[in-house]
C-alpha positions as CSV (number, residue, x, y, z in Angstrom):
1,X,0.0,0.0,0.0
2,X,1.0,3.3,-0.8
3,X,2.2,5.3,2.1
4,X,-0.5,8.5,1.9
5,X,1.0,10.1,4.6
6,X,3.3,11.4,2.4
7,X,0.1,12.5,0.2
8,X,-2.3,14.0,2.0
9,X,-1.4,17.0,3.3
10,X,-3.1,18.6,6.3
11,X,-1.9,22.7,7.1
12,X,-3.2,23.4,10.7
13,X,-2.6,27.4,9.3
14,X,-5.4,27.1,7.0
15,X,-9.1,27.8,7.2
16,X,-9.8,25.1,4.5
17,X,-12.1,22.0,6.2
18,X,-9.6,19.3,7.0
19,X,-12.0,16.9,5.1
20,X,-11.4,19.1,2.1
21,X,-8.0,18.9,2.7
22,X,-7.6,15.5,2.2
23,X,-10.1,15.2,-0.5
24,X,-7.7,18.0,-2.6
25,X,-4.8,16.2,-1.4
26,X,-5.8,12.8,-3.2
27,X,-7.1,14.4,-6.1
28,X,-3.5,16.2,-6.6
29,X,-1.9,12.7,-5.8
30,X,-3.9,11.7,-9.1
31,X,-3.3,14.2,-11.4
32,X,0.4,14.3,-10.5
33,X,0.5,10.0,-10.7
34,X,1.2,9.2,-7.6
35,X,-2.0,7.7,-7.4
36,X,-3.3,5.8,-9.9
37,X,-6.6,3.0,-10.8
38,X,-7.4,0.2,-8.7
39,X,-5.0,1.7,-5.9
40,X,-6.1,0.6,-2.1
41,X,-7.1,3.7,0.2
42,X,-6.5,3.4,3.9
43,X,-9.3,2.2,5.6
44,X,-11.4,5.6,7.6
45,X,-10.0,4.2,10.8
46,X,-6.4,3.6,10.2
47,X,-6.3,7.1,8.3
48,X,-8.6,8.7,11.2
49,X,-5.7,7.3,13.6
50,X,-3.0,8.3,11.4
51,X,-3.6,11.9,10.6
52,X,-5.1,12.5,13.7
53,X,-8.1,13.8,12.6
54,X,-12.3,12.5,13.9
55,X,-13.5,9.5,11.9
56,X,-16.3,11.6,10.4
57,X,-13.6,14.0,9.2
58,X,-12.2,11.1,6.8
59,X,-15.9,10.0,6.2
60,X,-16.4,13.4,4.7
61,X,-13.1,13.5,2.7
62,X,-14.2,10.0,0.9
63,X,-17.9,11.1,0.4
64,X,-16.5,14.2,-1.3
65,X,-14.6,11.9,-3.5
66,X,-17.1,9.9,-4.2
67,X,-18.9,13.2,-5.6
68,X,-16.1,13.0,-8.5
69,X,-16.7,8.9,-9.2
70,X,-12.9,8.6,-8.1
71,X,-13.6,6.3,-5.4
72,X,-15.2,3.1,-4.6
73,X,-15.6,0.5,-1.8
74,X,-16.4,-3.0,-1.7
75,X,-17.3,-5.3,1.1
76,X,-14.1,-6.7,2.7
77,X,-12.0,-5.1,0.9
78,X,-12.6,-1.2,1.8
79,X,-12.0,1.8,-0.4
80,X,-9.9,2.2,-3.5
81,X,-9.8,4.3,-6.5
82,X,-12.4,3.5,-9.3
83,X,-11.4,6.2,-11.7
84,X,-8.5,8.8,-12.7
85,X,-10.4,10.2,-15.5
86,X,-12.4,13.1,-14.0
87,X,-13.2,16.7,-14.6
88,X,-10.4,18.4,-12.9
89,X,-11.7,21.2,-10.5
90,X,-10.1,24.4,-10.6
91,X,-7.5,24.9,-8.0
92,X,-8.1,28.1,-5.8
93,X,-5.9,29.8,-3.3
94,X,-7.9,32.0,-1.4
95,X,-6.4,34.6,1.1
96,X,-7.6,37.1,3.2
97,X,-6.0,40.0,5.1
98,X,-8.8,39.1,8.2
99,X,-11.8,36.7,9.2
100,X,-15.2,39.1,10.2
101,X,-18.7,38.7,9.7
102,X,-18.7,40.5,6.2
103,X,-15.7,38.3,5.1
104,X,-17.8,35.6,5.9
105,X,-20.5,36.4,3.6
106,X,-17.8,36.8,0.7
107,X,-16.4,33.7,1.1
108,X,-20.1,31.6,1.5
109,X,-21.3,33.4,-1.3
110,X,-17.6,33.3,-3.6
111,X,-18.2,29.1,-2.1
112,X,-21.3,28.5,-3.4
113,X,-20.8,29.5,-7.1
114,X,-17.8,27.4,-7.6
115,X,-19.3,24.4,-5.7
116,X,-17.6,21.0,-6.9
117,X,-16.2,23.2,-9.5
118,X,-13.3,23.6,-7.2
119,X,-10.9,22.9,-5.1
120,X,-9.9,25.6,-2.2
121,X,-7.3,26.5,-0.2
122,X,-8.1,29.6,2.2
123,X,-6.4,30.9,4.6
124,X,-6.2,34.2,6.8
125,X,-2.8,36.1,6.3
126,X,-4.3,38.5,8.8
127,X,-2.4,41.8,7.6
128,X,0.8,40.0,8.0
129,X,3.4,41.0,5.2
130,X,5.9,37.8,6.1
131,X,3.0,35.1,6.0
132,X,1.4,36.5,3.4
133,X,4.9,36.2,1.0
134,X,5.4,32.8,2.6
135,X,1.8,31.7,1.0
136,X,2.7,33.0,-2.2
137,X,6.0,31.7,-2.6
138,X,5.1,28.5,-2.1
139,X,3.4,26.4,-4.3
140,X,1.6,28.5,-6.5
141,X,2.4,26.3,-9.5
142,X,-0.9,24.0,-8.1
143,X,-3.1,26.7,-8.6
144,X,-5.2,27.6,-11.6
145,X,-6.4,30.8,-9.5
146,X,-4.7,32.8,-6.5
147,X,-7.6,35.2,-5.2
148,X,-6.5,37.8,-3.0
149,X,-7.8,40.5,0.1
150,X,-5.1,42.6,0.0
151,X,-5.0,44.9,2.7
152,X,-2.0,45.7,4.8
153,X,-1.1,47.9,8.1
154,X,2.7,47.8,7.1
155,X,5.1,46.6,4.5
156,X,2.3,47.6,2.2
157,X,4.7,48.6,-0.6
158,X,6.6,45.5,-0.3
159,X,3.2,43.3,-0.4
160,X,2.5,44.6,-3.7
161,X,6.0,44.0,-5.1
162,X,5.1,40.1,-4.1
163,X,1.6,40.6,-6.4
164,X,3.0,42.5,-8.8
165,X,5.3,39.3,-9.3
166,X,2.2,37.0,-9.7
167,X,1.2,35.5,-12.9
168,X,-1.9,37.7,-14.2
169,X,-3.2,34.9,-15.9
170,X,-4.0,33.6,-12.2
171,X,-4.3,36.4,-10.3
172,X,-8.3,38.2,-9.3
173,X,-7.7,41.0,-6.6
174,X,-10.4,41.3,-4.6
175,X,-12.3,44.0,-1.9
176,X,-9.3,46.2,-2.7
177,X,-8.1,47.5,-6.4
178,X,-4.1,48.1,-5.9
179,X,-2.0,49.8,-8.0
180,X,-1.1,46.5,-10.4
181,X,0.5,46.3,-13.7
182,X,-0.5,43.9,-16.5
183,X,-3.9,42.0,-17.2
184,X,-5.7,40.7,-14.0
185,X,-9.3,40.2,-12.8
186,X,-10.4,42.4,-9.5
187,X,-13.8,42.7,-8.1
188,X,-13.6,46.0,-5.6
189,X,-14.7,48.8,-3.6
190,X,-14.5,52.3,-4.7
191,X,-13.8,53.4,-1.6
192,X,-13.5,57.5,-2.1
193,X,-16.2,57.4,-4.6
194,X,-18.1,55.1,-2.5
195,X,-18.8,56.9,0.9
196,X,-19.1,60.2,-1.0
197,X,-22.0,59.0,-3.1
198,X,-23.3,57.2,0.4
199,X,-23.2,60.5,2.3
200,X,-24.9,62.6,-0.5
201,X,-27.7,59.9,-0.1
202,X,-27.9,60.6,3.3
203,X,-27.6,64.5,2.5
204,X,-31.4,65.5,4.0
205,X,-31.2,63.5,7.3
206,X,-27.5,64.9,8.0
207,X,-28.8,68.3,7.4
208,X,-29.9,68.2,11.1
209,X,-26.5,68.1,12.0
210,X,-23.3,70.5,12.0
211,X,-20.2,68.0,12.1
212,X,-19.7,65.1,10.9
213,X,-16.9,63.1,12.8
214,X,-15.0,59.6,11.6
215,X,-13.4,57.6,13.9
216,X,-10.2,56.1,11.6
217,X,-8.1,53.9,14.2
218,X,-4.5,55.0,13.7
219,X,-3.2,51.9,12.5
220,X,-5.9,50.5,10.1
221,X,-5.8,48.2,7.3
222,X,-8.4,51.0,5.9
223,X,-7.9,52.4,3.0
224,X,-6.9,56.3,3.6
225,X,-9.4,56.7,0.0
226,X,-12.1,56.7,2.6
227,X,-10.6,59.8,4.5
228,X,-10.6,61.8,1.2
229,X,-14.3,61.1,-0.1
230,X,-15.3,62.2,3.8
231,X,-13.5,65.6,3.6
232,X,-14.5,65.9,-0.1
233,X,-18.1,65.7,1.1
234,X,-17.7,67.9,4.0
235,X,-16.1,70.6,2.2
236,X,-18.7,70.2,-0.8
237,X,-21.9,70.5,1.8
238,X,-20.4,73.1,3.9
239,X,-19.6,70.4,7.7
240,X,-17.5,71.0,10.0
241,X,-15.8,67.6,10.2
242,X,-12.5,65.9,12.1
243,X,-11.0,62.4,12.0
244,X,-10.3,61.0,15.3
245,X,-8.3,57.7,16.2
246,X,-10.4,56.9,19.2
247,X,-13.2,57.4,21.5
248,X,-11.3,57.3,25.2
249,X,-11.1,61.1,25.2
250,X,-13.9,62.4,23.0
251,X,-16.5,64.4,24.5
252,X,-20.1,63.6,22.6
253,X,-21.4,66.6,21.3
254,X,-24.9,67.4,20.2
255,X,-25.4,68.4,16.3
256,X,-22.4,65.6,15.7
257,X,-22.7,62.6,13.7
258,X,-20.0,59.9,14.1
259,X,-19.0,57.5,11.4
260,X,-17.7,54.3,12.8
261,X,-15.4,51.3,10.3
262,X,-14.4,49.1,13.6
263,X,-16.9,47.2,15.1
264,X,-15.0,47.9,18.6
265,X,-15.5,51.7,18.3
266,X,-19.3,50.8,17.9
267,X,-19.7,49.3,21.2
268,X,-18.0,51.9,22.6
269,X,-19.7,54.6,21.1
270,X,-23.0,53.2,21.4
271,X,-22.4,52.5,25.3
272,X,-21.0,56.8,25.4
273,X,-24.6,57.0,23.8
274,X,-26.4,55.2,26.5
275,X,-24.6,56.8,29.4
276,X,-25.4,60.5,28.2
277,X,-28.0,62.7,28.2
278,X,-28.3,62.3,24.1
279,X,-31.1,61.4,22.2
280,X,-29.8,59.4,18.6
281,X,-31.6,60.1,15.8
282,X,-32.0,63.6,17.6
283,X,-29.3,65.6,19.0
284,X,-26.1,62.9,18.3
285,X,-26.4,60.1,14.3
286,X,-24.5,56.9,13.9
287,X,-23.2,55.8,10.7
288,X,-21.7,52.4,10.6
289,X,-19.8,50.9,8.1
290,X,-20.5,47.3,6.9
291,X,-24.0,45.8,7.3
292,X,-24.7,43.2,10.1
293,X,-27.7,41.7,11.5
294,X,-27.4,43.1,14.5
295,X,-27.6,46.9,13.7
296,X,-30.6,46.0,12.7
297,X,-31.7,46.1,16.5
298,X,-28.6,48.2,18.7
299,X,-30.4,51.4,19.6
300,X,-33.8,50.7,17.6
301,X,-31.6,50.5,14.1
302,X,-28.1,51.7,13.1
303,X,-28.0,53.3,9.9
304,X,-25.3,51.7,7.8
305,X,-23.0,52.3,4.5
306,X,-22.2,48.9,3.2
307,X,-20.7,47.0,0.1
308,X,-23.0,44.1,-1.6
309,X,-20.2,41.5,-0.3
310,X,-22.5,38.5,-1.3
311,X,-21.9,40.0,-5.0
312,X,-18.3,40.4,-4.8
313,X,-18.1,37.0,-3.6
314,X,-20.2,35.5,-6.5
315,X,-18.7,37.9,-9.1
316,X,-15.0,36.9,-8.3
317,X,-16.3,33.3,-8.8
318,X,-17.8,33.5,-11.5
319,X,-14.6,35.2,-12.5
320,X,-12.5,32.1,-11.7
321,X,-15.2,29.8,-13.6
322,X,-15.1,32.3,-16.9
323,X,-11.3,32.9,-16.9
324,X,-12.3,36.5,-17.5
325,X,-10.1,39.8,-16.3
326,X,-12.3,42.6,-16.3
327,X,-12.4,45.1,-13.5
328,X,-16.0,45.3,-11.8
329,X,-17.2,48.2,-8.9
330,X,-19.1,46.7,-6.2
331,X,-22.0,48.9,-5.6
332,X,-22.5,50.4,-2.0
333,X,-25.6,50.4,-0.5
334,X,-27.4,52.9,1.5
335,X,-29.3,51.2,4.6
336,X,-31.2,54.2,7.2
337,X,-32.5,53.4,10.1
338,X,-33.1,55.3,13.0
339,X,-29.7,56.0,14.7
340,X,-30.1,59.5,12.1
């Protein structure tokens, strides 16, 4: 029997199911020949035991297999491979500066379009310039795609030398359009066009108001675009606006309106809120980037600016699937509730 350890391949750094894992791992052993017809798998037990892994982890990885009529198992004699000849899916790597909630609907929605069509690796770089080269240096040569979030807090210049080095041919930036040479797929954000467009929406319910505030943490993966469609607006409308870093020594004024990106400065906020005198909606708005269910229901509704991340997911899909390298704006949606 072969020895599969030497095959399967789980990473403990990434975010891909371990069942998956293994269920890529055998399918690469197949189209590189070092598995081949009639070939005995290890029984889910011994390879359970041998990975270290739950058996229902390697009951997953051989019903996924099954899905591509590569395996097959007969009484007494256990599993083995029934066919090499199969539709090859496309190999992804996925990375992604951060896990959050609206990274999670990306990746569901980017998931479900490519289906058994493919074959993914993700994993969370999160900002980090050194893992995020490591990942790319590797074994890139086993991907058809390499799908990246690129967002960095430092060594941002470097981090684009790395994609700027990629093949095109693979490469589909997404969230984040960076300066890139050559011919390469991106689904994005507009981010100074976007918030711009979002306030101007907004325009009649912020008239109430005098100054608009955004709270931009210091050291942010943000992009500093946002900052210059916010004082674009300000200055076209006639607000008194600021940026500040944090909340820990800001005063809540009435006629303000606070623009939060972190979900931290949120709680905070909305617990300054709660311990003042001030009435949201009234004498003190809330905008909130990023849609969640939950502002639905903090403070009777948080009015927020958001992305459609369920179509950048799909749309950078359907990208990989198509082979296409067109450059596509994610609209940004306007969603008022009552916190203006």
């Amino acid at each position: 029997m072969k020895n599969y350890l030497k095959i399967i391949q789980i990473d403990e750094h990434s975010i891909t199911p371990k069942y998956l894992q293994i269920c890529n791992s055998i399918l690469r052993g197949i189209e590189e020949e070092k598995i081949e017809k009639d070939d005995i798998l290890p029984s889910i037990n011994d390879l359970s035991i041998a990975l270290e892994v739950a058996r229902n982890t390697i009951e997953r990885a051989y019903k996924e297999l099954r899905k591509y009529n590569v395996i097959n198992s007969v009484a007494g004699k256990g599993y083995f491979i029934s066919n090499t000849q199969f539709n090859q899916p496309i190999k992804v790597l996925l990375l992604f500066n951060k896990l959050s909630s609206h990274k999670k609907i990306i990746y569901d929605a980017f998931a479900e379009v490519l289906g058994s069509n493919a074959a993914i690796d993700f994993y969370i770089y999160n900002s980090n310039f050194n893992f995020f080269k490591k990942l790319l240096t590797g074994n890139i040569d086993h991907y058809s795609k390499l799908i990246i979030v690129p967002h960095f807090i430092e060594n941002t210049e470097s981090a684009r030398a790395v994609i700027n080095n990629l093949p095109k041919d693979k490469l589909i930036l997404m969230d984040r359009l960076e300066n890139i040479t050559g011919d390469f797929g991106a689904v994005y954000e507009n981010f100074e066009q976007d918030i711009y467009d979002a306030l101007t929406q907004l325009l009649d319910k912020l008239s109430k108001y005098h100054t608009l505030k955004i709270i931009f943490p210091e050291h942010s993966y943000y992009p500093k675009e946002i900052l210059k469609g916010f004082i674009n607006f300000c200055r076209q409308y006639a607000f008194e606006y600021a940026t500040i870093h944090e909340l820990a020594n800001e005063t809540l004024q009435s006629g303000t309106v606070y623009i939060n990106l972190m979900e931290k400065d949120l709680v905070e906020l909305v617990e300054n809120i709660i311990s003042s005198k001030l009435k949201i909606g009234q004498d003190i708005g809330v905008i909130s980037y990023n849609e969640t269910p939950l502002k639905k229901i903090i403070l009777n509704g948080i009015t927020t600016i958001s992305t459609d991340f369920k179509m950048m997911g799909e749309k950078a899909a359907e990208m990989a699937l198509n082979n296409t390298k067109e450059h596509v704006a994610i609209p940004f949606k306007v969603t008022l509730r009552d916190s203006l």
